[in-house]
N, C-alpha and C positions, 0 to 999 in steps of 0.2 A: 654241721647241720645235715640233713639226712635228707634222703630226696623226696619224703612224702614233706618235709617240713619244708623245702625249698619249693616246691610244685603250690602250697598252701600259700606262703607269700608272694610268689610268683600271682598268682589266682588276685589274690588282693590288691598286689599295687597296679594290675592292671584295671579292676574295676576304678582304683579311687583315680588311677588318669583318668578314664574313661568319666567317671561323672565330675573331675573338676576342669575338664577339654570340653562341656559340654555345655551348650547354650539355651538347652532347656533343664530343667528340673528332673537330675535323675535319683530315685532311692531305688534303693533294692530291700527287701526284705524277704524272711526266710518262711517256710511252710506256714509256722505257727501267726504269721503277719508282722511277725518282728520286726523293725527297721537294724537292717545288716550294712547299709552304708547311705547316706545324704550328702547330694552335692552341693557345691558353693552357690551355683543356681539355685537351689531348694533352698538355701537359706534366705536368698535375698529375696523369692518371691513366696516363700512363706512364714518367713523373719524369725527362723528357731536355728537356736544353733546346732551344728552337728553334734558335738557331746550331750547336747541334752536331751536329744531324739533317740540316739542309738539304744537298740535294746527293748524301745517302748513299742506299741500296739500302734500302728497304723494306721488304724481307724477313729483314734481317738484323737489322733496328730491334725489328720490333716481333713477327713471325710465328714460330711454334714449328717448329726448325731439322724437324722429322718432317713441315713440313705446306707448305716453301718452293720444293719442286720443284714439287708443285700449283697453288703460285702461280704460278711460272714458265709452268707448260704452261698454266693458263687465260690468260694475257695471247697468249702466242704462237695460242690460239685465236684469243681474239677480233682479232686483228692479220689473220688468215688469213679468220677467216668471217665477223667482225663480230657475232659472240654470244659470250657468255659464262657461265661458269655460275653467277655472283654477282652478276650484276650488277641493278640494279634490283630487288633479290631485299631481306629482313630476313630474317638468316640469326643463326644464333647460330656462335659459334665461338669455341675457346681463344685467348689471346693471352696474351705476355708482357713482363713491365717489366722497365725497365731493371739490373732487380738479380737478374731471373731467376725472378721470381715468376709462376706463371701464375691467367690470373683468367676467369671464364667475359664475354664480349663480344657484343652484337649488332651485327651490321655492315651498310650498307648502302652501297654504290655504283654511284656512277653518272658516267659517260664524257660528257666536256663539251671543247667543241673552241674556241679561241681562236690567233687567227690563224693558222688555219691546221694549230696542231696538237693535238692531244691530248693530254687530260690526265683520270687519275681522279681523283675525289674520294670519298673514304671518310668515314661519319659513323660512329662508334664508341662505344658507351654497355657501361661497365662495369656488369654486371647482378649482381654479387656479393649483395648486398644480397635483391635480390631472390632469387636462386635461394637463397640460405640460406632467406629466408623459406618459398620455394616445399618448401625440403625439412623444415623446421618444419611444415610445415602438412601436407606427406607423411607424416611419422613421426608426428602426433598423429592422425592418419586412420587410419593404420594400427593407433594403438594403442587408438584408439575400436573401432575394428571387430575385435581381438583381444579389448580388454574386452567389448563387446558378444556375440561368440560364446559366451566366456565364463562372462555370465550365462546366455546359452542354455542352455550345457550344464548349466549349474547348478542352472537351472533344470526342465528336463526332469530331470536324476538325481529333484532334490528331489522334482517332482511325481510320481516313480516312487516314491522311498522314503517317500510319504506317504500316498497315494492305495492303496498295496499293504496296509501293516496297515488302512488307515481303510476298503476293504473290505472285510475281515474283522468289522469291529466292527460296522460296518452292516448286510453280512451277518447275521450270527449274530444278531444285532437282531431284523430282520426277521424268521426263522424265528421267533425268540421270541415274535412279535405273533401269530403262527398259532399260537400251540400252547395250552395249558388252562392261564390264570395268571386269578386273581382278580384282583379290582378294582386292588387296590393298585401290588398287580406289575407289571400290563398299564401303568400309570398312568405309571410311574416306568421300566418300556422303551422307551412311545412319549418320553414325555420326553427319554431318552437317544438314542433314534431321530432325536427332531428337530434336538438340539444337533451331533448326527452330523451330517446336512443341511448345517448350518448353517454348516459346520467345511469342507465339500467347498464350499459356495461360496463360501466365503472363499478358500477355495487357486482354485479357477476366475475369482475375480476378481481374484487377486494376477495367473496368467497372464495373461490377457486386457490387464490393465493394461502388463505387458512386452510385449505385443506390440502395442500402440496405440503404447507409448514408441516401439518398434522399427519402427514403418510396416508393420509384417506382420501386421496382421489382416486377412484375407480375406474379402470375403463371398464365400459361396457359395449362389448365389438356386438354387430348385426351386418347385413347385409348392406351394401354400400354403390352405387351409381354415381361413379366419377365427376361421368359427362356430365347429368343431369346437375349433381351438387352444385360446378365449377358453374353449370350456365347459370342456375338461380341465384348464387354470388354474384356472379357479374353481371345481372341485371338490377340487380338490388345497389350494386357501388356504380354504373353507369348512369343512373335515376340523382345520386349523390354527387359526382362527378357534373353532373352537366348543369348543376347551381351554381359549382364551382368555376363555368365556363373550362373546364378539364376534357378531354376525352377518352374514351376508352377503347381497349383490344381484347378480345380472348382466341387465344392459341389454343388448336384441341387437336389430337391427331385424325385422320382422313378416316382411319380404320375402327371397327367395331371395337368396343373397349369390354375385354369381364368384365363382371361384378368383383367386387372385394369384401376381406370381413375384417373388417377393423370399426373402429370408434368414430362412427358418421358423427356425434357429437360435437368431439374432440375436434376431429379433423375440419368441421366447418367452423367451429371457433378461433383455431386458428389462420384459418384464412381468411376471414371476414376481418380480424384485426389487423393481417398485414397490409388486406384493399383500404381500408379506414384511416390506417397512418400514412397509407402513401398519399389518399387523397389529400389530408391532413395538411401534409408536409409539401404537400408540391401548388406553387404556385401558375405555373404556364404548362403545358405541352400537355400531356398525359401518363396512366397507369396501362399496362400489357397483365393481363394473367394467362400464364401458358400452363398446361400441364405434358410433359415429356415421356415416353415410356423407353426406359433404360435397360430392361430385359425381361421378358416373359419364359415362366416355365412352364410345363404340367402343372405345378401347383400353386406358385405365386408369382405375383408381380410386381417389378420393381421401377419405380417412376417418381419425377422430380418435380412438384407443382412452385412456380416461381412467380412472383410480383414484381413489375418491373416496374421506378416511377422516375418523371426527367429532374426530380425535383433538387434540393441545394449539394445532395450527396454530404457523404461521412468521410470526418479524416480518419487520421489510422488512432487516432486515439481515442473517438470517437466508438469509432468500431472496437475497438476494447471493450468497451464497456456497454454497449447498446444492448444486451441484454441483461444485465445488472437490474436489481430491485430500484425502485424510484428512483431513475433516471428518464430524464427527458430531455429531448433533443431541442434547440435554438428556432424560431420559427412559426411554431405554432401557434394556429390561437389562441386556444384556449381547451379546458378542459383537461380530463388525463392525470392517473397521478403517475404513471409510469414504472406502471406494472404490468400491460398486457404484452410486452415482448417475455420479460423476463418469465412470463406462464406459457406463454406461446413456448419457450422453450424447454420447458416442465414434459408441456403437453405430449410436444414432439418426440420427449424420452420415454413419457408413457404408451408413445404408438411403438415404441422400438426404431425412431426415425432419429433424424438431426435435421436444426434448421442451423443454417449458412445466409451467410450476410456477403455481398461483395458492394464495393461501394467507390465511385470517384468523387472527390469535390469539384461542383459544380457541372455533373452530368449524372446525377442520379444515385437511385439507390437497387439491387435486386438483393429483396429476398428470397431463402429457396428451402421448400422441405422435401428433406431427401426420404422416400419410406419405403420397407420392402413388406407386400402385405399378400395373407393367401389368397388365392381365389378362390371365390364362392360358387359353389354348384346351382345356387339357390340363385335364381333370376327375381330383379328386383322388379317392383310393381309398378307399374307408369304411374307418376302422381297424377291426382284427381285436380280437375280444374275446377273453379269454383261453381259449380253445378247446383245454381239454388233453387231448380227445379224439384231435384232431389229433396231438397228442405221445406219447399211448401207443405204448407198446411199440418206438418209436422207438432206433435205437441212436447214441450221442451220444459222440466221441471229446472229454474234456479234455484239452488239453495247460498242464500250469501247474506250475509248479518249485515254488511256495512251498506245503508243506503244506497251512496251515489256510488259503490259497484254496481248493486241491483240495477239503477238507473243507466249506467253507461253499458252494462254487459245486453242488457234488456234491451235497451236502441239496439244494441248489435244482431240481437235476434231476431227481433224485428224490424228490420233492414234485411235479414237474409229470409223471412217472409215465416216464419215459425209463431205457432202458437206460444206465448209463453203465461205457465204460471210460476208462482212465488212463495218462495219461502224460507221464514227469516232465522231458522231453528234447526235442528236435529230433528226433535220431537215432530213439527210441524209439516216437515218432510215425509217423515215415514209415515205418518198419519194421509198426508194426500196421493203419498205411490200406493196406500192401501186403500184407497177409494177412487180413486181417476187414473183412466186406463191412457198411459203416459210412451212417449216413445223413446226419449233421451231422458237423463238426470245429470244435471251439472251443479256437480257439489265440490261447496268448500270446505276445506279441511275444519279451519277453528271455528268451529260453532256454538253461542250457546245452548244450554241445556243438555245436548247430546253432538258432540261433535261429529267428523262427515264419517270417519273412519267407522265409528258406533253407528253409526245412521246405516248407511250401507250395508252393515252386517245384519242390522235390523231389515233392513227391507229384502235383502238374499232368502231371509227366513219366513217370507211370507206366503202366503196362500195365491195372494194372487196372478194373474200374468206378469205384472211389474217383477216378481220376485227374480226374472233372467232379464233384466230389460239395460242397456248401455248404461253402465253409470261415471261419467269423466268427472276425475278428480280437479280443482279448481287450489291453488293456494298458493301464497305469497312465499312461502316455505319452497329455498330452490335447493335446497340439500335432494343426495342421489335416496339418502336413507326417507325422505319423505314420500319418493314416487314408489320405493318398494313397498313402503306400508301402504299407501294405495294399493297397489296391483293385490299384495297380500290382504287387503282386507274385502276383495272382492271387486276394486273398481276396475273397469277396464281398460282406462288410462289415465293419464295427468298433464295437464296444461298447464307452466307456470304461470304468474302473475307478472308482469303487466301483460295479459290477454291482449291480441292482435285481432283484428277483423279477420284477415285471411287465417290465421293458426285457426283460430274459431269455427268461423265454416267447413274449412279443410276436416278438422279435427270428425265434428257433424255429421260432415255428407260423408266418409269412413263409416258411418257406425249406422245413420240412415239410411245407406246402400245396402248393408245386409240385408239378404234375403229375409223376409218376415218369416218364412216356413220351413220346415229343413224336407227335401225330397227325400220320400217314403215310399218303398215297396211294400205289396203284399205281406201278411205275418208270415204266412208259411215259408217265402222267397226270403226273408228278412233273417230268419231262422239260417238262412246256408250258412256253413263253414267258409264261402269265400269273402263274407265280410271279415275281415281284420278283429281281433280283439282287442289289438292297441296298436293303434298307427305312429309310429315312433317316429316317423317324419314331422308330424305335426307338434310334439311336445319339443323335438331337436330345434327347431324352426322358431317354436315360442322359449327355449331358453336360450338362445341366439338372441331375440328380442329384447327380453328384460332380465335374463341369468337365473342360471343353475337354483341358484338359493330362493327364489322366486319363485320357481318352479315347484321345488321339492315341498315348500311351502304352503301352497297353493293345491296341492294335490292333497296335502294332509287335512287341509281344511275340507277338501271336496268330499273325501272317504270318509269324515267323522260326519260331516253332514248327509251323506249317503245313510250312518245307523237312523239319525232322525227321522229320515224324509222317509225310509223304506219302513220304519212304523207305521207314519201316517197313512201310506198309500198302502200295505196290510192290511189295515184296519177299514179303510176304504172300498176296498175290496171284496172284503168279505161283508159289506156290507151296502156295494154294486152302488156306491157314490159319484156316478160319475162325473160329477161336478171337479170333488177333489182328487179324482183320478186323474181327470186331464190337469189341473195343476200342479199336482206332484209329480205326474211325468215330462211334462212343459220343462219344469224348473231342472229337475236331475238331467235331462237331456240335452239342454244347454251347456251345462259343468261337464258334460259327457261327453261334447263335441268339440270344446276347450280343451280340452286332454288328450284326444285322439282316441278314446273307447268310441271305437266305430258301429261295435257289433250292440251293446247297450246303448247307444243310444239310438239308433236305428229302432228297435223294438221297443225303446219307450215315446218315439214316435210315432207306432203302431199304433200304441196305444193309447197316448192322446187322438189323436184323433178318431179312433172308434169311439174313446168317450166322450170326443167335443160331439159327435153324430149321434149317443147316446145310442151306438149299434152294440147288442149281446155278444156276446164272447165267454168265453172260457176262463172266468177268472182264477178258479182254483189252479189251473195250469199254467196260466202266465205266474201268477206268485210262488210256483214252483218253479221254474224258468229265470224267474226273477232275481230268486235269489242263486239259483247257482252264474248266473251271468254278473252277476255283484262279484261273486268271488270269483271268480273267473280275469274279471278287467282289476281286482285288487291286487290277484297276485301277480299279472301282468304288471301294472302301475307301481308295484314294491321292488320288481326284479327290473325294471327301467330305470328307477330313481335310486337304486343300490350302483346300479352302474355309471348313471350318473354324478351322483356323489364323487365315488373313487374315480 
């Protein structure tokens, strides 16, 4: 045998190891597409035999007749360029068997030369198996995240059709606490006053719990007053405690405390739950809330708020589990499904904290959340007391479909001394913010006709004063995604549902304190360079507030409503309207002072007011002024929300 002839065998019985060692489907064939060798795999996953393949056309074997001129024209490439569009590649692609069945295939080849000539070799793994699998695993993803929606939706109707009678009852409760009831009576309201409470946080911790399931709890950090939080807690659970014949403590340090920026939300939910269970659970002595500061730095602060109560205490196996999903502890009355530790401790990993349990039987229980949180630069703002001086004579638009809300929110207004009117619609809304000059709007979200979200937008777009005027969102909907569509639809904030007295007023006398007028220089004085074009404290400060995505939001609406309004007021202009001068510049300067465009809105304050006085000016030059101050605070407002974004 001669060494070109031994070198030739040699060549061969390495390929036929090669493709009968192998566990995917190898053939080789030669330039012309020949099949020059098929392995044991290739027959079994495409059921031809080796002798009866060898020699034939390749494309006629095994390739789907729709896809064999492709084959053709890539070999005739790679013969012309020396590239190909498969080659060296793991590509997937149909193929078919001997009986006609097509099956989905990954292929991989690669171009290998022996003496002299060419030949490819193809490895081919039937992936049937697998893409079934893959589309199993599609259709159950699909069908998690339909059941999932789902429950959303389910969940949102439910917390609407719960939350809607349950403030009514709470409502009408509280009116009852004010009004002239003897001992007995007062006894057996607050009573049902609390069980009511009690009843809202149980549905607030069935939500909360679906949306820890569902990865969509959000925190939302803002500026945070320790002190203050810890004392309104523990005036709220000492008012609860002392029905119980219970006492109370609060522990606070001697020294001035920062601000912090975490999740005032968060954080007072779960401390209102651990004062609630301690009272709960304890029958003689009392509850201590302390909060402890365990180190301060330049930048944040680290401190341990703890509950203390004398009550039956936890054994050790107890304490195993006392954060567990519905569990509840021996003892209580009643109520509870025994969820709020198990979120409480959600909560705590959503602050970046931990909560800690120590416990003896039969001396008590302490709980403790341990958090490390930055300091805020931003000084928080003394809460307003309920100042219903502020609220007289004030006129106050309801919008609310279901009766006896109307009727319970409506006492509440009147009780805090407010004009109120009504309105049972969308439609019927925007129709009276465009004719009666209004100081608040308190809208519910699900309305007929035109819901609050549309109403709102509606009435933003209006002529009149109303068109900047407070509009507080109202609705039984306590999802986070319903207060952004709020803010995002122009309201300037959200109250859920069961509405409180105090939230209510509080809420009010915030938006009734605003200054009616914004302080205005001279135009020429208003013109310096040393007003600001975009006060970037103030936009930082409102997405600290209500977030980024809020923001960015909100400003997109502001600038597409800018092309509108700067038609109108154009065209106004030029034709010395000064009716709809001052309301065009009324309204853009409010959205103006909301953003922090200090320098535009300053001079569309100018200019309301020369046209509420219906004093001459220079129209043609403020509408030039206009519009370069337009672009000026846009591109400012595009290069701050670029940054904010990333």
């Amino acid at each position: 045998m001669s060494e070109k002839q031994y070198t030739k065998r040699s060549g061969d019985d390495v390929m036929r190891a090669i493709a009968e060692a192998s566990l995917d489907a190898l053939i080789t064939i030669d330039a012309s597409g020949l099949v020059v060798e098929f392995g044991p795999s290739a027959e079994d996953i495409f059921g031809y035999k080796r002798i009866d393949v060898l020699g034939k056309d390749i494309a006629e074997i095994i390739i789907l007749p729709a896809l064999r001129q492709a084959h053709h024209d890539g070999m005739k490439k790679y013969f012309a360029t020396g590239r190909g569009p498969v080659l060296r590649k793991r590509i997937e692609v149909p193929a078919v068997r001997a009986d006609g069945t097509e099956f989905p295939a990954e292929l991989t080849v690669v171009p290998i030369e022996l003496e002299g000539k060419e030949f490819f070799t193809a490895f081919v793994r039937d992936i049937s198996e697998r893409k079934q699998k893959e589309s199993e695993l599609e259709a159950a993803k699909r069908n998690a995240e339909l059941a999932s929606e789902a429950k959303s939706r389910f969940l949102a109707h439910m917390s609407h059709e719960i939350r809607s009678p349950l403030n009514v009852v709470l409502g009408a409760l509280e009116l009852l606490k004010g009004s002239a009831l003897d001992g007995e009576q007062l006894e057996q309201v607050e009573l049902a006053h609390h069980w009511g409470l009690s009843l809202s946080q149980q549905l607030a911790n069935v939500l909360d719990f679906s949306r820890i399931e569902s990865d969509t709890l959000v925190s939302n950090p803002s500026v945070v007053d320790l002190r203050g939080l810890l004392e309104g807690l523990h005036a709220g659970c000492d008012s609860l405690a002392k029905g119980s014949g219970l006492t109370t403590v609060l522990q606070l340090p001697d020294r001035q405390l920062p601000a912090v920026y975490t999740d005032g939300q968060m954080l007072r939910q779960i401390i209102s739950n651990l004062l609630n269970n301690a009272v709960a659970y304890t029958k003689r002595g009392g509850v201590t809330l302390q909060l402890r500061v365990d180190a301060q730095t330049d930048t944040d602060l680290s401190f341990c708020i703890a509950v203390q109560d004398t009550g039956p205490g936890l054994s050790a196996d107890e304490m195993s589990e006392v954060f567990d999903e519905f569990k509840r502890g021996d003892g209580v009355l009643a109520g509870g499904a025994g969820l709020g530790l198990a979120i409480c401790k959600r909560l705590a990993a959503a602050l970046g904290g931990k909560l800690q349990v120590q416990s003896v039987v039969g001396d008590g229980s302490c709980f403790s959340l341990v958090l490390t949180a930055p300091i805020s630069a931003t000084q928080v703002e003394t809460e307003q007391k309920l100042d219903l001086e502020l609220l007289r004579d004030k006129r106050v638009l309801l919008v609310e479909d279901t009766a006896a809300n109307r009727q319970v929110i409506g006492a509440m207004l009147h009780k805090a001394g407010v004009v109120v009117e009504f309105a049972e619609d969308g439609v019927s809304a925007v129709a009276i913010a465009d004719r009666v000059q209004l100081d608040i709007i308190l809208m519910d979200i699900r309305l007929p006709k035109l819901d609050g979200l549309q109403a709102t937008a509606k009435i933003r777009q209006l002529t009149s004063q109303n068109a900047a005027i407070p509009i507080i969102g109202l609705s039984a909907n306590a999802f986070e995604e319903d207060r952004t569509a709020c803010l995002a639809a122009g309201m300037n904030a959200f109250i859920s549902k069961p509405v409180t007295y105090a939230t209510l007023v509080t809420t009010l006398t915030k938006y009734a304190s605003l200054p009616a007028k914004v302080n205005i220089e001279p135009m020429s004085e208003a013109c310096s360079d040393d007003i600001k074009t975009l006060d970037e404290v103030v936009l930082r400060q409102l997405a600290n507030e209500v977030g980024s995505p809020v923001v960015v939001a909100t400003a997109g609406a502001v600038l597409k409503d800018f092309e509108t309004r700067g038609a109108v007021l154009r065209k106004a202009l030029v034709e010395a309207d000064f009716v709809v001068i001052a309301q065009q510049a009324h309204a853009m300067k409010s959205a103006c002072a909301a953003l922090g465009l200090k320098r535009l809105a300053t001079r569309l304050a100018d200019v309301e007011l020369l046209a509420r006085e219906e004093r001459a000016f220079d129209m043609q030059a403020f509408e030039a002024e206009f519009d370069s101050a337009v672009g000026q605070a846009s591109a400012a407002l595009a290069e701050f929300l670029k940054d904010l974004s990333s």
